[in-house]
N, CA, C and O atoms as a Tinker XYZ file with bonds, in Angstrom:
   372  protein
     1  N     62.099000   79.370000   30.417000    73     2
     2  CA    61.272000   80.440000   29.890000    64     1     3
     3  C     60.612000   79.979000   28.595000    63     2     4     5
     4  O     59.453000   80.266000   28.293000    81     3
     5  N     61.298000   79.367000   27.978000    73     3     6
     6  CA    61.137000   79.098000   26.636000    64     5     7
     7  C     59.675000   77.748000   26.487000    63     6     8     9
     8  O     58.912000   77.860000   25.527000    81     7
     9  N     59.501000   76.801000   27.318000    73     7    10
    10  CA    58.597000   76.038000   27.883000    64     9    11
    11  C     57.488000   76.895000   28.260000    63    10    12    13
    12  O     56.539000   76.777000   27.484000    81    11
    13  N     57.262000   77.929000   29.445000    73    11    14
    14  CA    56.300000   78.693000   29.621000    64    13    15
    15  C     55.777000   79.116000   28.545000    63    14    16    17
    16  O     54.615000   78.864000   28.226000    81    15
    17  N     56.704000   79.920000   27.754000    73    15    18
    18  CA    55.792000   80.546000   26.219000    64    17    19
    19  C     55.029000   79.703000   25.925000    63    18    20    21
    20  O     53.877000   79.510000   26.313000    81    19
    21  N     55.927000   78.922000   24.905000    73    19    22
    22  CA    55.140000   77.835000   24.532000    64    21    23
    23  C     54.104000   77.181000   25.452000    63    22    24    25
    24  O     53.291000   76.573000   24.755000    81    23
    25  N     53.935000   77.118000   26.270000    73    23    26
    26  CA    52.499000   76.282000   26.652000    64    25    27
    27  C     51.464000   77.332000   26.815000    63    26    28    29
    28  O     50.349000   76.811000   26.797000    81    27
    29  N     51.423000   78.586000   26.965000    73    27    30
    30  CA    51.110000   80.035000   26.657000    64    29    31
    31  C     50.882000   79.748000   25.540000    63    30    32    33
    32  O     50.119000   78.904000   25.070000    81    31
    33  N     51.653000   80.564000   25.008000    73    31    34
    34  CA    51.236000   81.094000   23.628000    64    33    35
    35  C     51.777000   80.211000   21.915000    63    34    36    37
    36  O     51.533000   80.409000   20.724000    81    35
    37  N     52.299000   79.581000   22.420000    73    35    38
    38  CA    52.774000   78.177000   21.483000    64    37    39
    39  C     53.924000   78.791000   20.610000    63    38    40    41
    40  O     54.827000   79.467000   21.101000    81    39
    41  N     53.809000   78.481000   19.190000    73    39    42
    42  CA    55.065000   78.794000   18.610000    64    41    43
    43  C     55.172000   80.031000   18.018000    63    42    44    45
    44  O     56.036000   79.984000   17.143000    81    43
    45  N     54.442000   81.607000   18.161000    73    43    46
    46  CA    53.642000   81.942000   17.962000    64    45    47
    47  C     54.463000   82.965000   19.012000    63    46    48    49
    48  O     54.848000   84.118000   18.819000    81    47
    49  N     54.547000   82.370000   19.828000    73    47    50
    50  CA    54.994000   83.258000   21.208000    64    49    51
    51  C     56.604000   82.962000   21.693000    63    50    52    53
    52  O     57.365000   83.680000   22.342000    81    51
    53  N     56.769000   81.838000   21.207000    73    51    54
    54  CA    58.406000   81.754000   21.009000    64    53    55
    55  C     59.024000   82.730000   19.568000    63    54    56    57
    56  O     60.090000   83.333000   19.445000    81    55
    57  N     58.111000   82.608000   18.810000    73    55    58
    58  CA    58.672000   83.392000   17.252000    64    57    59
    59  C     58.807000   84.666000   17.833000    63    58    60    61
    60  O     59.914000   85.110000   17.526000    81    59
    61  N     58.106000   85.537000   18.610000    73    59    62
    62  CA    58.290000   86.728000   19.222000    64    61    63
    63  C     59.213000   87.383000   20.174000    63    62    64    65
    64  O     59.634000   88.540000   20.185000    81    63
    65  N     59.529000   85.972000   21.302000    73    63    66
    66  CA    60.489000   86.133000   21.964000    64    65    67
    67  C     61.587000   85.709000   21.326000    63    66    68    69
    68  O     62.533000   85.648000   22.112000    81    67
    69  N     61.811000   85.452000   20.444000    73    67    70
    70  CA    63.240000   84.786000   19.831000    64    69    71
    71  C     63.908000   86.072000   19.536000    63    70    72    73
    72  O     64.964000   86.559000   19.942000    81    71
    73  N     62.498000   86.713000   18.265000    73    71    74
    74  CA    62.853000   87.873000   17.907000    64    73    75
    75  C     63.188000   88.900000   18.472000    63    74    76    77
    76  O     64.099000   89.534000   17.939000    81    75
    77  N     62.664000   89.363000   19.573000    73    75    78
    78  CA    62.823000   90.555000   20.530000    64    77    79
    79  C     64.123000   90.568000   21.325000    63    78    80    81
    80  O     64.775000   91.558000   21.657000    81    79
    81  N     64.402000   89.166000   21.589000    73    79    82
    82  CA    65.648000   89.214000   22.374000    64    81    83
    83  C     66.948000   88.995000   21.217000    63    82    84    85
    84  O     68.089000   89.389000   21.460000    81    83
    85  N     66.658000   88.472000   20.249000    73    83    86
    86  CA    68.091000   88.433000   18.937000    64    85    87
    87  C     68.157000   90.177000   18.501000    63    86    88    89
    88  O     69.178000   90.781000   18.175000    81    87
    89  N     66.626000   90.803000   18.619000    73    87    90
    90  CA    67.037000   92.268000   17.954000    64    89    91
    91  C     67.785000   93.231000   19.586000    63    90    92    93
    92  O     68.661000   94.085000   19.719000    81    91
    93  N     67.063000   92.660000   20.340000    73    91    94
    94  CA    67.716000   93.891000   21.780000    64    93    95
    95  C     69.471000   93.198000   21.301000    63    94    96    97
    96  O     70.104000   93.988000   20.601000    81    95
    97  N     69.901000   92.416000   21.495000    73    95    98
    98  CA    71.171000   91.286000   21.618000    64    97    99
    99  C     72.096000   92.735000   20.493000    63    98   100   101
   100  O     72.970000   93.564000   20.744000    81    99
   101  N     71.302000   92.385000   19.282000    73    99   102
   102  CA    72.140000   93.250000   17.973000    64   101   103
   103  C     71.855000   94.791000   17.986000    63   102   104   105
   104  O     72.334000   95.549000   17.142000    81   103
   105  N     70.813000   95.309000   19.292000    73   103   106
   106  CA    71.356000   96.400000   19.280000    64   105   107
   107  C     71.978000   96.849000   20.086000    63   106   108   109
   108  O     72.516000   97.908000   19.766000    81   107
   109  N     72.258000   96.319000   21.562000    73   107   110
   110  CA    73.240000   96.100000   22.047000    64   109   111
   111  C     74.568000   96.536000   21.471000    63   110   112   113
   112  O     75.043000   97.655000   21.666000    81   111
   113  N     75.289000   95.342000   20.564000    73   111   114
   114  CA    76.266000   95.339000   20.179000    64   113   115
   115  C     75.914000   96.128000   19.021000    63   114   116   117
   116  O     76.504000   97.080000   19.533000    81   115
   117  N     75.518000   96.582000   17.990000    73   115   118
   118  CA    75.618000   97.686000   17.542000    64   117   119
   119  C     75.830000   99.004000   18.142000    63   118   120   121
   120  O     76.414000   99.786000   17.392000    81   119
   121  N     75.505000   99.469000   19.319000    73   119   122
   122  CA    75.739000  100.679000   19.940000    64   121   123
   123  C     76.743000  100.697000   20.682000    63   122   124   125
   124  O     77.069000  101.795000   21.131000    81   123
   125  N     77.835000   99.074000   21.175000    73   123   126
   126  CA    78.452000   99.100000   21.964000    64   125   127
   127  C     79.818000  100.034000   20.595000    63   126   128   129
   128  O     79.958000   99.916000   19.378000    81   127
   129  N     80.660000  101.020000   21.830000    73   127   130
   130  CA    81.650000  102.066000   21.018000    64   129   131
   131  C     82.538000  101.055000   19.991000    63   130   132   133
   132  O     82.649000  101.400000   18.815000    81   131
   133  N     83.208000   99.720000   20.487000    73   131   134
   134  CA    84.265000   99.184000   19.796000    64   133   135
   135  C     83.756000   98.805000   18.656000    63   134   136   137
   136  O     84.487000   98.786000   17.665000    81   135
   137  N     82.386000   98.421000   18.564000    73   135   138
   138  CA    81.966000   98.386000   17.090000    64   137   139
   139  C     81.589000   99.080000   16.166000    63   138   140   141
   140  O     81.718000   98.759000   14.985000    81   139
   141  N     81.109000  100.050000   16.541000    73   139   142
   142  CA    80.743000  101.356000   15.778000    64   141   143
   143  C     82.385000  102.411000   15.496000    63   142   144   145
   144  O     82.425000  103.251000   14.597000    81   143
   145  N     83.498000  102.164000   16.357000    73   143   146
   146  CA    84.720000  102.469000   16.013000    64   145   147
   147  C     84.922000  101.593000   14.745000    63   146   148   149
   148  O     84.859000  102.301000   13.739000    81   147
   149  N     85.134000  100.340000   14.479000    73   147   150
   150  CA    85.132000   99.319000   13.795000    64   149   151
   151  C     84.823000   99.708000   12.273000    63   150   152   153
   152  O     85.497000   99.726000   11.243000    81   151
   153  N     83.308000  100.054000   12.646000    73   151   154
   154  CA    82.482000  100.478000   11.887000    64   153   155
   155  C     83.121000  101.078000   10.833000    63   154   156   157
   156  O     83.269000  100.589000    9.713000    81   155
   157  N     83.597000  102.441000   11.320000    73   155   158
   158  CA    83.866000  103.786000   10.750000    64   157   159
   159  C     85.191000  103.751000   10.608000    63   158   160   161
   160  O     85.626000  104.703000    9.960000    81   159
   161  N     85.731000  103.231000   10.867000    73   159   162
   162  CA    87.577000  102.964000   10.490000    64   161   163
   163  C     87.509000  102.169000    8.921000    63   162   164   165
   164  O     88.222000  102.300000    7.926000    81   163
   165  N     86.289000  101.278000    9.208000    73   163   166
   166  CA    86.365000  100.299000    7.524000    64   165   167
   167  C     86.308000  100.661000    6.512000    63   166   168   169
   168  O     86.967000  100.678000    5.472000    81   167
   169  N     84.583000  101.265000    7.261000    73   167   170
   170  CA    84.033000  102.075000    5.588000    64   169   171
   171  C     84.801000  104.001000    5.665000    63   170   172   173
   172  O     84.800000  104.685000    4.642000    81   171
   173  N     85.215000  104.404000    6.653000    73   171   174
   174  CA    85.326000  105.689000    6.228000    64   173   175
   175  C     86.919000  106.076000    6.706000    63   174   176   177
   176  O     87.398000  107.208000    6.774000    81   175
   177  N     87.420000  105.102000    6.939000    73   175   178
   178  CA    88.993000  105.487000    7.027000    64   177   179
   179  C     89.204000  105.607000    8.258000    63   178   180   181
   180  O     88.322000  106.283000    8.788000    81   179
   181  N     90.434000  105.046000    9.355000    73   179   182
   182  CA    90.441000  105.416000   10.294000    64   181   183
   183  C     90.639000  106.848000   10.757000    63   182   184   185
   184  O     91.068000  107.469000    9.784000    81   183
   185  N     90.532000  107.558000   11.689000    73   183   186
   186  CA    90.139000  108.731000   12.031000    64   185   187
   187  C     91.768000  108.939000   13.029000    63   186   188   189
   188  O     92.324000  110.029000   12.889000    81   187
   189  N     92.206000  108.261000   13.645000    73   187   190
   190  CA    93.634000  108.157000   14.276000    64   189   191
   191  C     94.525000  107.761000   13.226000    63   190   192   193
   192  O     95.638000  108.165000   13.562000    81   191
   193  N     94.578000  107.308000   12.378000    73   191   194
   194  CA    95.742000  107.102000   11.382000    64   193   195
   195  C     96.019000  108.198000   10.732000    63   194   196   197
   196  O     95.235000  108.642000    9.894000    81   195
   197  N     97.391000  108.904000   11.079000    73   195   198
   198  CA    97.891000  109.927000   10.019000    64   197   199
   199  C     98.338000  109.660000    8.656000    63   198   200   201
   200  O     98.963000  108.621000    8.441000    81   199
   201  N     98.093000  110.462000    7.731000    73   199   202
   202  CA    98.524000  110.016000    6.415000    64   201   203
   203  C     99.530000  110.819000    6.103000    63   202   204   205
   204  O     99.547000  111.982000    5.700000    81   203
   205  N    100.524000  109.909000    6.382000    73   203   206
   206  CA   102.218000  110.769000    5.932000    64   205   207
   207  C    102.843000  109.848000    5.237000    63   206   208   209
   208  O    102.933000  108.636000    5.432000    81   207
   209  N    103.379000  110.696000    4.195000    73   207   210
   210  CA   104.580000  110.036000    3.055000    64   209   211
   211  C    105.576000  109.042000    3.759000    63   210   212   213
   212  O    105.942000  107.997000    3.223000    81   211
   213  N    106.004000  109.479000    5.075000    73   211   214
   214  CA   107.363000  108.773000    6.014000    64   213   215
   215  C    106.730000  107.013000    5.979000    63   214   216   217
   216  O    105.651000  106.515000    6.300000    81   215
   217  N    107.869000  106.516000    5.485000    73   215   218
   218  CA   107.948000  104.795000    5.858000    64   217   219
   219  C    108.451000  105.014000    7.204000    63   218   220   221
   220  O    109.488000  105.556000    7.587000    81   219
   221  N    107.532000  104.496000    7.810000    73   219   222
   222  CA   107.678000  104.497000    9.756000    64   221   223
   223  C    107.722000  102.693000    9.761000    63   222   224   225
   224  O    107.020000  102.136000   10.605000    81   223
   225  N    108.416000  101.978000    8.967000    73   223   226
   226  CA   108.608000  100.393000    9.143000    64   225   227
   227  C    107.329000  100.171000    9.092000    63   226   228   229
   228  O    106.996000  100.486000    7.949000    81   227
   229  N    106.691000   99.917000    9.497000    73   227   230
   230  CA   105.396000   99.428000    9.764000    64   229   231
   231  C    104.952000   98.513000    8.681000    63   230   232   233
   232  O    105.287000   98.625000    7.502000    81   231
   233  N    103.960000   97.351000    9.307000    73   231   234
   234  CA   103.504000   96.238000    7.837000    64   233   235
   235  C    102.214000   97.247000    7.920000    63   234   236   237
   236  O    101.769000   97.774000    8.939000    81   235
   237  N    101.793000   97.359000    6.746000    73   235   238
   238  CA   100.609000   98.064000    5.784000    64   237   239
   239  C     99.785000   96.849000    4.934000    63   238   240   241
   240  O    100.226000   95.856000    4.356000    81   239
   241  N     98.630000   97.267000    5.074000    73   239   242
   242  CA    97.824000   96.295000    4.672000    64   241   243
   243  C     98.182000   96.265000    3.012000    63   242   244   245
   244  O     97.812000   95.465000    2.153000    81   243
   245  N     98.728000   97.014000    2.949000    73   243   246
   246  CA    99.689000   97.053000    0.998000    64   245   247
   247  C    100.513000   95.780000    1.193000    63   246   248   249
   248  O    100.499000   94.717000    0.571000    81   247
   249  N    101.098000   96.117000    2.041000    73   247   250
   250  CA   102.442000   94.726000    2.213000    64   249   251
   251  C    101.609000   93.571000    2.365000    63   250   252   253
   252  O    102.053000   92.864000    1.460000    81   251
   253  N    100.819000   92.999000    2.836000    73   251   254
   254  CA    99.928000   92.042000    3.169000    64   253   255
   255  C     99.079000   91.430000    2.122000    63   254   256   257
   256  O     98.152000   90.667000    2.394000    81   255
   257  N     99.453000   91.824000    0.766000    73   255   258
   258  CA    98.697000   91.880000   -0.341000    64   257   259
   259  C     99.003000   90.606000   -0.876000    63   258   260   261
   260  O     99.832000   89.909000   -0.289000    81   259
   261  N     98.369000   90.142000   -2.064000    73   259   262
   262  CA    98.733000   88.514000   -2.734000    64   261   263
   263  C     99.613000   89.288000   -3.615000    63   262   264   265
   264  O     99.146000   90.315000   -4.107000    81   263
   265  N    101.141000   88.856000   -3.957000    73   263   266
   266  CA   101.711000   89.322000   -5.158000    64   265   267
   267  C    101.444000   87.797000   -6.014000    63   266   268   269
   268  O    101.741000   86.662000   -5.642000    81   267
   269  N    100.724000   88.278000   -7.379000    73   267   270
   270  CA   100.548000   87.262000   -8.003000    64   269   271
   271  C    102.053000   86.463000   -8.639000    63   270   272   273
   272  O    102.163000   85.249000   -8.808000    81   271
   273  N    102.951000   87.331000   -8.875000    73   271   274
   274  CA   103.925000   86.648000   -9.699000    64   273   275
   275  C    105.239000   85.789000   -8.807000    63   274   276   277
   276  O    106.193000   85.122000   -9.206000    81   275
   277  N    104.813000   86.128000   -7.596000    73   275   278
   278  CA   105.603000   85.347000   -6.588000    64   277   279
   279  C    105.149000   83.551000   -6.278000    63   278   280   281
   280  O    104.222000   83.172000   -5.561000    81   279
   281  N    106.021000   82.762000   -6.982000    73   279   282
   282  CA   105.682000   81.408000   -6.578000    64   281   283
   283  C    105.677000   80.911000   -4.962000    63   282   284   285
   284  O    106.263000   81.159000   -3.908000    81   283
   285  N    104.738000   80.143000   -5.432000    73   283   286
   286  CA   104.115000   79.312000   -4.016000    64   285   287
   287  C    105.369000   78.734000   -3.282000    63   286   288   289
   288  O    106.085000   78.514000   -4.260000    81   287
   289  N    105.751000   78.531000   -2.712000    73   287   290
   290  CA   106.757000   77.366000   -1.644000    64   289   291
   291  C    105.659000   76.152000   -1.752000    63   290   292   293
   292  O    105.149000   75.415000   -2.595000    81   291
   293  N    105.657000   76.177000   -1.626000    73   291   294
   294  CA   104.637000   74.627000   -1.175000    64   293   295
   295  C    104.451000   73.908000   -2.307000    63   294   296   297
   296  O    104.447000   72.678000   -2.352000    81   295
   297  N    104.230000   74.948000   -3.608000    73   295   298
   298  CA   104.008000   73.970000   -4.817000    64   297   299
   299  C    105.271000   73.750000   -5.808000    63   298   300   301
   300  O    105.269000   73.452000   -7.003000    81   299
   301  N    106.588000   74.048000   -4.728000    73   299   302
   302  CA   107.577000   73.647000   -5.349000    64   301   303
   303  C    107.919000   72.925000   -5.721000    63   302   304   305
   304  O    107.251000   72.017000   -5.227000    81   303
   305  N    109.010000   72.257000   -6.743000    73   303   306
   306  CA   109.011000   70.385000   -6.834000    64   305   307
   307  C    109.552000   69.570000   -5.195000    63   306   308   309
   308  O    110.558000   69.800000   -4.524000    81   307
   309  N    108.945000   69.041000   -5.068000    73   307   310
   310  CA   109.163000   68.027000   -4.283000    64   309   311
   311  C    109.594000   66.662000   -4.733000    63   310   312   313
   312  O    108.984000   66.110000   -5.649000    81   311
   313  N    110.780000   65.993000   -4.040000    73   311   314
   314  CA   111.545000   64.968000   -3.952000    64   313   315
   315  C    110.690000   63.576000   -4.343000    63   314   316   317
   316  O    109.638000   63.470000   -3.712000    81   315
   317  N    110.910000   62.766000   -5.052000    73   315   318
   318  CA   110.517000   61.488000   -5.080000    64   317   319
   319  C    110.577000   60.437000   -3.858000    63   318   320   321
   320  O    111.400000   60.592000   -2.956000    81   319
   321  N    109.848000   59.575000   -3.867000    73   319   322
   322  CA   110.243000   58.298000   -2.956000    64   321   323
   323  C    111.436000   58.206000   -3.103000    63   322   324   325
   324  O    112.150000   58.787000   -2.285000    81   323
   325  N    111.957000   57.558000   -4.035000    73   323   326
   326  CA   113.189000   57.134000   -4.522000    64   325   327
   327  C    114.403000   57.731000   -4.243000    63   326   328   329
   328  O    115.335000   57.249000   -3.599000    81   327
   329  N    114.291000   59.329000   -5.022000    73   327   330
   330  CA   115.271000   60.094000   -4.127000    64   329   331
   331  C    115.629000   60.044000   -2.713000    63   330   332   333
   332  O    116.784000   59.884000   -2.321000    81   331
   333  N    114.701000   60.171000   -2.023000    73   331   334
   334  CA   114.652000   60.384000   -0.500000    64   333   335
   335  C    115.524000   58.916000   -0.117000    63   334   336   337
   336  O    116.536000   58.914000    0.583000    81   335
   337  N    114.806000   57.490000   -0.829000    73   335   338
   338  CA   115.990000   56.241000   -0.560000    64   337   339
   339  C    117.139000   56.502000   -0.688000    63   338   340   341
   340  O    117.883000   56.106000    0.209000    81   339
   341  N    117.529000   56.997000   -1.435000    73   339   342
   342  CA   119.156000   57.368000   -2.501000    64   341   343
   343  C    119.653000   58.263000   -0.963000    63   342   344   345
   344  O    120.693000   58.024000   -0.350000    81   343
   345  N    118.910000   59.018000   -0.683000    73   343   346
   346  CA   119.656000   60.333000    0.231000    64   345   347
   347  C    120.074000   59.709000    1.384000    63   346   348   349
   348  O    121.014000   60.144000    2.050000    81   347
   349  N    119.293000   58.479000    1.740000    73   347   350
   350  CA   119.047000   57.960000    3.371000    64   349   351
   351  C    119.993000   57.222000    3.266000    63   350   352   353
   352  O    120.833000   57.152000    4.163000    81   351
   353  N    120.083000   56.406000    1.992000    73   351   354
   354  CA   121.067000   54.937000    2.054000    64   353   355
   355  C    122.735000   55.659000    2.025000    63   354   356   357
   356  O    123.731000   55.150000    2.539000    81   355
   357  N    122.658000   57.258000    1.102000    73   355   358
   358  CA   123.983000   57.623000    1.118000    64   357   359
   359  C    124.802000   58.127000    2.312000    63   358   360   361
   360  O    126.014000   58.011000    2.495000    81   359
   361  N    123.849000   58.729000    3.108000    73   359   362
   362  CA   123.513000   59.274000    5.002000    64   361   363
   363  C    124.186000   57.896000    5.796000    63   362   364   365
   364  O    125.176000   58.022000    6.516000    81   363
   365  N    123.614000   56.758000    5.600000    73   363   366
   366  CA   123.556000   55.804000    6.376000    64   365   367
   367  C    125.436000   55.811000    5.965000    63   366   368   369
   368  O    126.254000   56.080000    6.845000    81   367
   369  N    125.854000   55.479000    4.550000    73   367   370
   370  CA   126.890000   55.047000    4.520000    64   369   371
   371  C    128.402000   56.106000    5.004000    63   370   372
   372  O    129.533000   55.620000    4.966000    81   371
């Protein structure tokens, strides 16, 4: 299709069809329900979530939060070369 234009109507006529079919594409999926649910759960709160005091277990996007004062694991001290020799040679014996 994209060959026909162009030898038609050149680039000129691809800039049009690009456009027409990227805007049908996004309104499409803009009108499809799971996104417009999406939508309105983000910016305006979900509409099925009850808001009750009860801890029902559940992880909450609260729990999911960065606590700043909690250290990293990863940037814990880690072992030397050397150590690790010392540990292997004492293992071995």
């Amino acid at each position: 299709v994209g060959g026909v234009l162009y030898d038609a109507y050149r680039w000129q006529g691809l800039s049009v069809f690009h456009c027409s079919c990227q805007g049908s594409l996004l309104l499409l999926l803009l009108i499809s329900p799971t996104c417009r649910k999406s939508f309105m759960a983000y910016f305006f709160g979900d509409p099925d979530e009850e808001d009750d005091d009860e801890d029902d277990g559940g992880v909450t996007m609260k729990d999911l939060q960065v606590q700043p004062n909690v250290p990293n694991p990863s940037s814990a001290a880690k072992p030397s070369a050397q150590e690790i020799k010392k540990e292997a040679q004492a293992l071995e014996q």
